[in-house]
Each structure stands twice: as structure tokens, then as C-alpha cells.
C-alpha positions as CSV (number, residue, x, y, z in Angstrom):
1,X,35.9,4.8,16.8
2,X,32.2,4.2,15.3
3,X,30.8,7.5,14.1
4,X,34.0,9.1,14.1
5,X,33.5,11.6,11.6
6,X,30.1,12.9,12.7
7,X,31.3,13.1,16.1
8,X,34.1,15.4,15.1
9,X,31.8,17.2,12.7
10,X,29.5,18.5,15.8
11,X,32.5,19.2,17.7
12,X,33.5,21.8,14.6
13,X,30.1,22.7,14.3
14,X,29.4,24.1,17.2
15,X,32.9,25.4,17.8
16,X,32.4,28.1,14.5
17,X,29.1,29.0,15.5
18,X,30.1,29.4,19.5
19,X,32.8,31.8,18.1
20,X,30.5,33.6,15.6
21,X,27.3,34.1,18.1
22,X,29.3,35.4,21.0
23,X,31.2,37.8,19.1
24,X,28.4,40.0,19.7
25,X,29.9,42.3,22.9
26,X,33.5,42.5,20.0
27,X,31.5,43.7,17.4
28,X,29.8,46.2,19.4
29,X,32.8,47.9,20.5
30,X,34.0,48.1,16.8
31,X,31.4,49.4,15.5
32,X,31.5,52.3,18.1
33,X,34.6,52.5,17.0
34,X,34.3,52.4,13.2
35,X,31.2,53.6,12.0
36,X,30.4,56.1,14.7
37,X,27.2,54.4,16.0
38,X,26.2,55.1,19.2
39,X,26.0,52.5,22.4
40,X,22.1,52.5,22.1
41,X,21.7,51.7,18.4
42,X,24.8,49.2,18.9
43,X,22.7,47.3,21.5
44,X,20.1,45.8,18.7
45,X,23.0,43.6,17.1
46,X,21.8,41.0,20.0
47,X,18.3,41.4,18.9
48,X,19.3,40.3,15.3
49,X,21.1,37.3,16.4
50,X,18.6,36.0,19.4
51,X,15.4,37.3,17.7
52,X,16.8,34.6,14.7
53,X,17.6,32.3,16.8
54,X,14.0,32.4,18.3
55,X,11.9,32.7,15.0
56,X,13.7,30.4,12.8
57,X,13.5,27.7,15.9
58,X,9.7,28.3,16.1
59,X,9.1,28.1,12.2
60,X,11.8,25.0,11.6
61,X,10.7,22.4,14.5
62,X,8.0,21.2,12.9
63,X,10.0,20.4,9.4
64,X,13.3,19.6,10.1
65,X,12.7,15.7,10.5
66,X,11.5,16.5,6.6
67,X,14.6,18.5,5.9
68,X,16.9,15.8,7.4
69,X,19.5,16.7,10.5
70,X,22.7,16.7,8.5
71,X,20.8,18.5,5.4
72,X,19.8,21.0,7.8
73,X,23.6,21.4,9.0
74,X,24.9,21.6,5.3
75,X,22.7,24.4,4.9
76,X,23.2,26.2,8.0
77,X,27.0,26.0,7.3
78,X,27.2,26.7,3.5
79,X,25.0,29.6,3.9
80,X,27.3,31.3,7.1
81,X,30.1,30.0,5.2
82,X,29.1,32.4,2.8
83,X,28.7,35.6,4.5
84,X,31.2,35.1,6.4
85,X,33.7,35.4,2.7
86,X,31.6,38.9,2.1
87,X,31.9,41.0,5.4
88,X,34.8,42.2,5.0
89,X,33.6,43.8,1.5
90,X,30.9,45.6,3.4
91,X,32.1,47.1,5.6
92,X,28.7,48.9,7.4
93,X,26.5,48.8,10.2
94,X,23.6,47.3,8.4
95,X,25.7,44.7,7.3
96,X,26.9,43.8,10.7
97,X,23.0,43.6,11.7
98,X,22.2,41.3,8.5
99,X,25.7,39.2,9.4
100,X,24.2,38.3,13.1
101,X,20.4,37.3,11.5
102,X,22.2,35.4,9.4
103,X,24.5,33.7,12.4
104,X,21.1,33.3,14.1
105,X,19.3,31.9,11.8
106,X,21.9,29.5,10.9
107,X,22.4,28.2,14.3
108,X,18.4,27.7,15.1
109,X,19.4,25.3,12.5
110,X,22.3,23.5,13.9
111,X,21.2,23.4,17.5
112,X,18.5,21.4,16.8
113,X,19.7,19.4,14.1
114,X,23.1,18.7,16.8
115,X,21.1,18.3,19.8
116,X,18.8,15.5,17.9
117,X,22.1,13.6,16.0
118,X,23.7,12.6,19.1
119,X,20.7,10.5,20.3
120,X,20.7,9.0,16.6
121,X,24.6,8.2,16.9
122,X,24.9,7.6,21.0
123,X,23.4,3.9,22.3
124,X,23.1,4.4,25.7
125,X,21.8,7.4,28.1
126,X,25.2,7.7,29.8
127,X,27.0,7.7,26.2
128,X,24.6,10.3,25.4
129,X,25.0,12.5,28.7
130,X,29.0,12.0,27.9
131,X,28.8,13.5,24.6
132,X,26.3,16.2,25.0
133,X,28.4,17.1,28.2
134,X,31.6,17.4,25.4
135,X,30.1,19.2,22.7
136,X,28.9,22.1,25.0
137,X,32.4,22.7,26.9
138,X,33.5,22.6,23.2
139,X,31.3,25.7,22.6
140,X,32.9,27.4,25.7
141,X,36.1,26.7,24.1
142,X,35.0,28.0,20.8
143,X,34.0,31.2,23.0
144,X,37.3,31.6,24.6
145,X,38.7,30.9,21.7
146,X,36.8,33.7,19.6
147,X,38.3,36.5,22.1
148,X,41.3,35.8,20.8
149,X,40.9,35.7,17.4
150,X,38.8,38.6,17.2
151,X,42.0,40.7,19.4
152,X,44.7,39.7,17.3
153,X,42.9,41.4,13.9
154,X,42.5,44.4,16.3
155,X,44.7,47.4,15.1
156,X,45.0,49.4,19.3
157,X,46.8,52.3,17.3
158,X,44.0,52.7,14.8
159,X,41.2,52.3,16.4
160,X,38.6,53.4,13.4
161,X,40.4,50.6,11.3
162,X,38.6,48.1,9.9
163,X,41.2,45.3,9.6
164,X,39.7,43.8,12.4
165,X,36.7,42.5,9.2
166,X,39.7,40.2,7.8
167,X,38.8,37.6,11.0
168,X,35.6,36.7,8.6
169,X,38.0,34.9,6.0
170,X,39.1,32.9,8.5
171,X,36.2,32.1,10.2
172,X,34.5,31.3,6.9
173,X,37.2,29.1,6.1
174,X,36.9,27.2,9.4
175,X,32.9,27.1,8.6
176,X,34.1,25.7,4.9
177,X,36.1,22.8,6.8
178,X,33.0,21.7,9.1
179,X,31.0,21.9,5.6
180,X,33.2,19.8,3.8
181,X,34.1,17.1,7.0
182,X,30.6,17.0,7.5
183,X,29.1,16.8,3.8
184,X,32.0,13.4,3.8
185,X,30.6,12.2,7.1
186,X,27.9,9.3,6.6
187,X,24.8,9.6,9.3
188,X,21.7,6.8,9.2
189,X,18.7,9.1,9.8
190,X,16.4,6.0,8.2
191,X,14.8,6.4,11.8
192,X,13.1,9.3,11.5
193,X,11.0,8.1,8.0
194,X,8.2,6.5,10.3
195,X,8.1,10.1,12.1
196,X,5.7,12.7,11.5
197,X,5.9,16.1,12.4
198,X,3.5,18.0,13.1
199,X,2.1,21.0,11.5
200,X,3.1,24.8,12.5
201,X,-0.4,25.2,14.0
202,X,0.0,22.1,16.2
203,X,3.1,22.9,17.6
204,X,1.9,26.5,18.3
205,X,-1.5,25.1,20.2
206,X,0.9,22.7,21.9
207,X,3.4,25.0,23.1
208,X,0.8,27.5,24.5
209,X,-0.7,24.3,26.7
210,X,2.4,24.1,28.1
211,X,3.3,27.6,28.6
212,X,0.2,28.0,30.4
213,X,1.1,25.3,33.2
214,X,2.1,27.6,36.3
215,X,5.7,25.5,37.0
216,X,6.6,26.2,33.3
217,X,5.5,29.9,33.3
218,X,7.6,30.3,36.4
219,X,10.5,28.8,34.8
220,X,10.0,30.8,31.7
221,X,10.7,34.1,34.0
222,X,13.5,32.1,35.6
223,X,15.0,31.3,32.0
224,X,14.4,34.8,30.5
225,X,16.0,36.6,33.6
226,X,18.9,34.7,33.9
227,X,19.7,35.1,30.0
228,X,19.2,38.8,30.4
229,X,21.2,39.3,33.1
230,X,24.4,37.1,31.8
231,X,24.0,38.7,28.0
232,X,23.8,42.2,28.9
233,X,27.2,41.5,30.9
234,X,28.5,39.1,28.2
235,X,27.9,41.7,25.6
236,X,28.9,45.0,27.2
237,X,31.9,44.0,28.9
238,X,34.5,44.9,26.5
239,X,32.9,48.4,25.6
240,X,33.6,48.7,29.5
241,X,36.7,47.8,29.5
242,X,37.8,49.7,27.0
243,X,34.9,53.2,27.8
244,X,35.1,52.8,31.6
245,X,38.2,51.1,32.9
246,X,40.2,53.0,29.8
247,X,42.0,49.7,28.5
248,X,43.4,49.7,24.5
249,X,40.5,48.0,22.3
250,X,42.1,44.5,21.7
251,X,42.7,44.4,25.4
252,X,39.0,44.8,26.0
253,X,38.7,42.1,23.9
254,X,40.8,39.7,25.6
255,X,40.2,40.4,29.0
256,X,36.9,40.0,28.7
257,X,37.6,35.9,27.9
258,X,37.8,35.9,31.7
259,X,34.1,36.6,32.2
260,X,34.3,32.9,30.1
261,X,36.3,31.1,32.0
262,X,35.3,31.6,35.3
263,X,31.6,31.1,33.7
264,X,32.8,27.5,32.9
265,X,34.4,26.8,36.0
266,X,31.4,27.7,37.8
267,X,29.8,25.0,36.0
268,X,31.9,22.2,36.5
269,X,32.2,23.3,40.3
270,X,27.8,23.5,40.4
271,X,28.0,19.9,39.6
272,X,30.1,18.7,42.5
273,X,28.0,21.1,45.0
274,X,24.3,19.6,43.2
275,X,25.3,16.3,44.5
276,X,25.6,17.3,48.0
277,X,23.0,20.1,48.4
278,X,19.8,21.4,47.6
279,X,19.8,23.2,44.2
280,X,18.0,26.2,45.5
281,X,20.1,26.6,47.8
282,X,23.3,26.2,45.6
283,X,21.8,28.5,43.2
284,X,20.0,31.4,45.8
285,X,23.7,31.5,47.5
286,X,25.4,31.9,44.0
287,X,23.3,34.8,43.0
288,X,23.2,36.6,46.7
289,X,27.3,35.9,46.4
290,X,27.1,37.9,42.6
291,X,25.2,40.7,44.0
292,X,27.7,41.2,46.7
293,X,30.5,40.8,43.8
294,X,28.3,43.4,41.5
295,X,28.2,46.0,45.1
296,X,32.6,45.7,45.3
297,X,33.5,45.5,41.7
298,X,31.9,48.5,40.3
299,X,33.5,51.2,42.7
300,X,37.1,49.8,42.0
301,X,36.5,50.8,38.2
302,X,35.5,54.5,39.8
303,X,39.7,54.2,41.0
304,X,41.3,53.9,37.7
305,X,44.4,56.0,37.8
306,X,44.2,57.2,33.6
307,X,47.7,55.7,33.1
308,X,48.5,54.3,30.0
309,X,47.2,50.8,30.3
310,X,49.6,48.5,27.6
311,X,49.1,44.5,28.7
312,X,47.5,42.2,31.3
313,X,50.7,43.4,33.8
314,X,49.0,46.9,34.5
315,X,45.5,46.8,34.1
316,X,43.4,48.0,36.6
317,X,41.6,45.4,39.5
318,X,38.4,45.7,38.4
319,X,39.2,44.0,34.7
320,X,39.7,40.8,37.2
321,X,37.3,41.2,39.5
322,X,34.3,42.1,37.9
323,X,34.1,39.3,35.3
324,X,34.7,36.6,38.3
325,X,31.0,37.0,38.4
326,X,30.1,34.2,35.6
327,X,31.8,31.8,38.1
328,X,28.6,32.5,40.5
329,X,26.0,33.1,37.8
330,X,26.8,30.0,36.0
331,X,25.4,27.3,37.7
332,X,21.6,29.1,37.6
333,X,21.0,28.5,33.8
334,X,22.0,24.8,33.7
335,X,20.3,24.0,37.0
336,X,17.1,25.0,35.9
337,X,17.2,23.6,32.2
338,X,17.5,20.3,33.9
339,X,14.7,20.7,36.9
340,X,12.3,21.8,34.0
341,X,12.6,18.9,32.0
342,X,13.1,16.1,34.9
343,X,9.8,17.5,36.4
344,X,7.7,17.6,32.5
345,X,7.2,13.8,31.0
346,X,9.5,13.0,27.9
347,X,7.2,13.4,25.8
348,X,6.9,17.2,26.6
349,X,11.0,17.6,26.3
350,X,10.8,18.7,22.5
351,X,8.0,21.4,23.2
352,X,10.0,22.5,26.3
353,X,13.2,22.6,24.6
354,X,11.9,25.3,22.0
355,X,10.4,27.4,24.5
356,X,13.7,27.3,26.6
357,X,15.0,28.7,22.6
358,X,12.8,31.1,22.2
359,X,12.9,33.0,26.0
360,X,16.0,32.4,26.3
361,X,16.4,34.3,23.2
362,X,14.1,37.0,23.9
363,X,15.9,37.5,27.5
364,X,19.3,38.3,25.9
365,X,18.2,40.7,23.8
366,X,16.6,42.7,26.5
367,X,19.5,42.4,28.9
368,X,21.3,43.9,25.9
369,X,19.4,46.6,24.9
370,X,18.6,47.6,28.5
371,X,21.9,47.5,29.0
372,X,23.2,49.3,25.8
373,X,20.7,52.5,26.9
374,X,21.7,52.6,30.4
375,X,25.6,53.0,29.0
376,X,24.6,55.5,26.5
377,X,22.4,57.8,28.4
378,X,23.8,57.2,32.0
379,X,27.3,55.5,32.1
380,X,28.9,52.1,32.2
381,X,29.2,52.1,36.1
382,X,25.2,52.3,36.2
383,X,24.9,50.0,33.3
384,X,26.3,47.3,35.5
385,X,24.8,48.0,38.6
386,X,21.2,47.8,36.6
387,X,22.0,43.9,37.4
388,X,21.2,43.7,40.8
389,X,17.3,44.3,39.7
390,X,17.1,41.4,37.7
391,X,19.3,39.0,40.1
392,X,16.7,40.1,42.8
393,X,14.0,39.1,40.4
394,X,15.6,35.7,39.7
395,X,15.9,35.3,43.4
396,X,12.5,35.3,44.1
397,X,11.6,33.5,41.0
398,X,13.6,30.8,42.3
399,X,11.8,30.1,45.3
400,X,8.5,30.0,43.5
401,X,9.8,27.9,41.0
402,X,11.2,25.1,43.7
403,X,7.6,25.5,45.3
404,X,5.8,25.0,41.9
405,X,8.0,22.2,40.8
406,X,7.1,19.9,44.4
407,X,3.6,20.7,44.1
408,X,3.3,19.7,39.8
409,X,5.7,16.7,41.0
410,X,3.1,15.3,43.7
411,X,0.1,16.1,41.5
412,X,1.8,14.2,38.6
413,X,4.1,11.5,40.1
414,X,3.3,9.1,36.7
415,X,4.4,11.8,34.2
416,X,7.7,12.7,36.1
417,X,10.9,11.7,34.5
């Protein structure tokens, strides 16, 4: 198979940093647990990683044709690769904060550099769609996966132990393997020579432009909104499980790999339902159906009978039901990626993508924080139920959003897609 070995290299690529970057709501239970922090000052990990995420994107897009895709994914990995060997040395909450810049940063790095290889290594759009559609259910694996991993270095009968750091030597040495598959793997970037990028300023000047079109700012609240609402969920679900619904630490962990699954499932499902319906419709049901969820899931967790809780066999109904509510959220964040960028000519896709980066970025840490003061000062049935203010948000955005979109598409039927 041609390209064989960059291929597989994305694949592992993506599949560390899925593991690493969504470890976020796992590390934020241990290090309640460890190092006494409280839920408020837990919630700013997120803000390290997504902050990252956003500023190195913004500073990096206009250079990394210069830098070179695969140069840019050597560094990204040998650097995480890295820091991965030394956390379990540190053993501190500083260090945690500095360990999820550093994840952030690096994948700024490898997002961009993946998402541009597979158009240099793909010949066709539908060879393209195929393996962009690949590599991301491969970073839902990698999340799935990381549950897992992260549980089994979880000591239940110690909680303030801090065995649970040794999962960085393994990580790192899966980060070494991408490293080392990738420096082997040959990839032509002779294509981009004739390129040239523009400067920091022009990018900035260009991005505002855009941002200041009414269908992209009205996306830009859809985008932010939606990532704020699944991240403060992503990321506090195991401290719930384990604060609120009283389940041992390492089976907080796992059970919350269900809030994954069904998030996945939701997406494959969207894409049978897009071809038949309306996509506001698809999407205004899904969210209406996860309020509803949000409304019956949260009172079962008030019903938990304080018995010893010791595997998947006796924990209570709300550690099912409540996470069943990526399998209706899912569909929103894809949906509207895709209506953006079919409505804005090509040439606008690079700009748009960074400013789908960057507020996406910026709405996952405030879903997080929000989220981690509501459970410190209030408790973690509240917490969740803060949700349903965003989800009516998003509603409404929605239907702006589909109303801006016709109007820009009749205005500008020569730049649509």
C-alpha cells in the first residue's frame, strides 16, 4: 500500500495525543485526590491545554509550510515524548498544569501538520474524505482507550497514591514509537516550496474579516457553546462519579469511557439521519432530546443507596444513563464544522479552520471552569444541570445560524463550495 508508513504514522499520532489531551477529567480527579487541590483550582488544567492549543495554532499557521508538516510532527512528538518520561519525577500540581501546555502546544502542532499531510498523500476527494473519516474515529479509540489505561495504574485502596504517574512511561514510550515510525517514514512535501505563507499580521487582518461576517460570528457562538457544554461534561464526569454517585476512583475512570462511546455512536448514526433530513432539525431534536436526558438523569444520582459500589455489576443507574447524553450531543459539533465551510469559498477553509481551533478552544475551557466552580461551591448535581443554559443557547443559535447561512448562500451563490 503506497504511503504506507505515513498513513500508519498519523494513525499513531493522533492516537497518543487523543489519549493524552482527554485525560483532562482523570487528572482532575487525581489531583483532588493527591495533592489536596480543590475542584475550582482543578478546573484550570483545561485552560492550559485548550488555551495552547489556541495560541500556538494562531502563532504557527503562518510558518509551518516553512517548518515542514512532518518536521513539525517530529517536534511535536519528541518534545511530549519527553515530558511524558519526567512526570512521574514530579509529582505536583504545577507540573500537571505545565504537562497539559505542553500536550497543547504539541498538538496545535500535529493537527495542522496531520490535517494538511493527508491532502499531500490522498489523490482523490473521496480518498481523502475516507481517510480523514479514519484518523478521527482513531482519536475516539485513542480516547476510549486512554480510560483504560489511566484506571488500571489507579491504586482504589490508596486513593492519595501516586502510582497512577507511572502511565506517563508508557505513554511516552508509545509517543517514542510514533517518533521513530514517523522519523523512518518518507513524505514528498516538494509542493509546498512554491507556497508562501503569509505573515502573522496578515493572517490576523484576515481572520478578523472573516470573523466579522454575520454567518461566521453566529457560528463562532454555535462552535464555542457546543465545546463548552460537551468539555465541562467530558471533564467532570469522573469527579462525579466518584464525589456524587460514590463509585471507587478507577471506576470513575472507566465508566466514564461510556460518555465516549455513545458520543461516537451518535456520530455515525447523525450521518445516516443528514441524508434524509434537514440538519436543523436533526440537530434542534438532538439537543431538546439531551435536555430532557439532563432533566431524568440527575435526580437518579440524588437515589444512590451508599453501598459499597465494587464493579460495573452494582453501580448505580445514573453512571449509565447520564453519559448516554454524548449519543444526542454528538452530531451538533460535526454538523456545523461542515455547514461553515460548505457555505465559505475554499479559499477561506484555512482561515476558518483556525478560528474553528481557537473558539473551540476557548469554549472548553469555560465549560470547564464554569463547571469546576459550580461543583466546588454548589455540588455536582447543580454542576450538571448548569447545562441546560448553554443547550438553550445553542438552540437558538442554531436557528440563526441556518437563517444566516441561506441568506450568505443566495448573496454569494459563486463563492459557495
Amino acid at each position: 500500500m503506497q504511503n504506507w508508513k505515513i498513513k500508519v504514522s498519523l494513525f499513531l499520532n493522533y492516537f497518543v495525543f487523543a489519549i493524552l489531551l482527554n485525560s483532562v477529567g482523570t487528572v482532575i480527579l487525581q489531583v483532588q485526590n493527591n495533592y489536596g487541590v480543590s475542584q475550582g483550582a482543578a478546573s484550570v488544567l483545561d485552560a492550559f491545554k485548550d488555551l495552547s492549543i489556541a495560541i500556538v495554532s494562531f502563532l504557527v499557521s503562518s510558518y509551518i509550510i516553512r517548518i515542514g508538516y512532518k518536521n513539525a510532527m517530529l517536534i511535536a512528538l519528541g518534545f511530549i515524548t519527553v515530558v511524558c518520561f519526567l512526570m512521574p519525577f514530579t509529582g505536583s500540581f504545577w507540573a500537571t498544569k505545565l504537562l497539559f501546555a505542553a500536550v497543547g502546544s504539541g498538538f496545535a502542532l500535529i493537527k495542522m501538520s496531520v490535517y494538511s499531510t493527508i491532502g499531500l498523500i490522498t489523490k482523490n476527494e473521496k480518498e481523502h474524505a475516507s481517510l480523514m473519516n479514519f484518523i478521527e474515529s482513531f482519536f475516539m479509540i485513542g480516547i476510549l482507550t486512554g480510560y483504560f489505561i489511566f484506571s488500571s495504574f489507579v491504586d482504589n485502596n490508596n486513593p492519595q497514591s501516586t502510582a497512577w504517574l507511572k502511565v506517563y512511561y508508557l505513554l511516552g514510550t508509545i509517543s517514542l514509537l510514533a517518533f521513530l515510525l514517523l522519523l523512518s517514514a518518507p513524505l514528498d512535501e516538494s509542493s509546498l516550496k512554491d507556497q508562501q505563507p503569509d505573515s502573522m499580521v496578515n493572517d490576523f487582518a484576515k481572520m478578523f474579516q472573516l470573523l466579522v461576517s454575520p454567518v461566521v460570528l453566529i457560528f463562532i457562538f454555535c462552535a464555542f457553546f457546543y465545546v463548552l457544554i460537551e468539555q465541562s461534561i467530558m471533564n467532570w464526569l469522573p469527579t462525579f462519579n466518584n464525589k456524587v454517585l460514590l463509585l471507587p476512583a478507577a471506576l470513575s475512570i472507566q465508566m466514564a469511557s461510556i460518555l465516549v462511546g455513545s458520543t461516537a455512536l451518535g456520530r455515525f448514526l447523525a450521518g445516516i439521519f443528514f441524508k434524509k433530513m434537514n440538519w436543523l432539525i436533526v440537530l434542534v431534536s438532538c439537543l431538546v432530546l439531551a435536555a430532557a436526558l439532563v432533566l431524568v438523569a440527575i435526580p437518579l444520582a440524588e437515589k444512590v443507596s451508599g453501598q459499597p459500589i465494587t464493579g460495573w455489576g452494582n453501580a448505580p443507574l445514573a453512571a449509565f444513563v447520564f453519559p448516554l447524553i454524548g449519543l444526542l450531543i454528538a452530531p451538533v459539533y460535526p454538523a456545523i464544522n461542515s455547514i461553515i465551510l460548505s457555505t465559505l469559498p475554499v479559499k477561506k477553509h484555512g482561515l476558518m479552520s483556525g478560528l474553528i481551533i481557537i473558539f473551540s478552544a476557548l469554549g472548553g475551557t469555560s465549560g470547564s471552569i464554569i463547571t469546576g466552580q459550580v461543583f466546588q461551591h454548589y455540588n455536582g448535581q447543580t454542576a450538571f444541570y448548569f447545562s441546560l443554559i448553554p443547550i438553550t443557547i445553542l438552540i437558538v443559535c442554531l436557528f440563526i445560524f441556518k437563517k444566516l447561512q441561506t441568506r450568505f448562500k443566495l448573496a454569494n451563490p459563486g463563492g459557495v463550495r
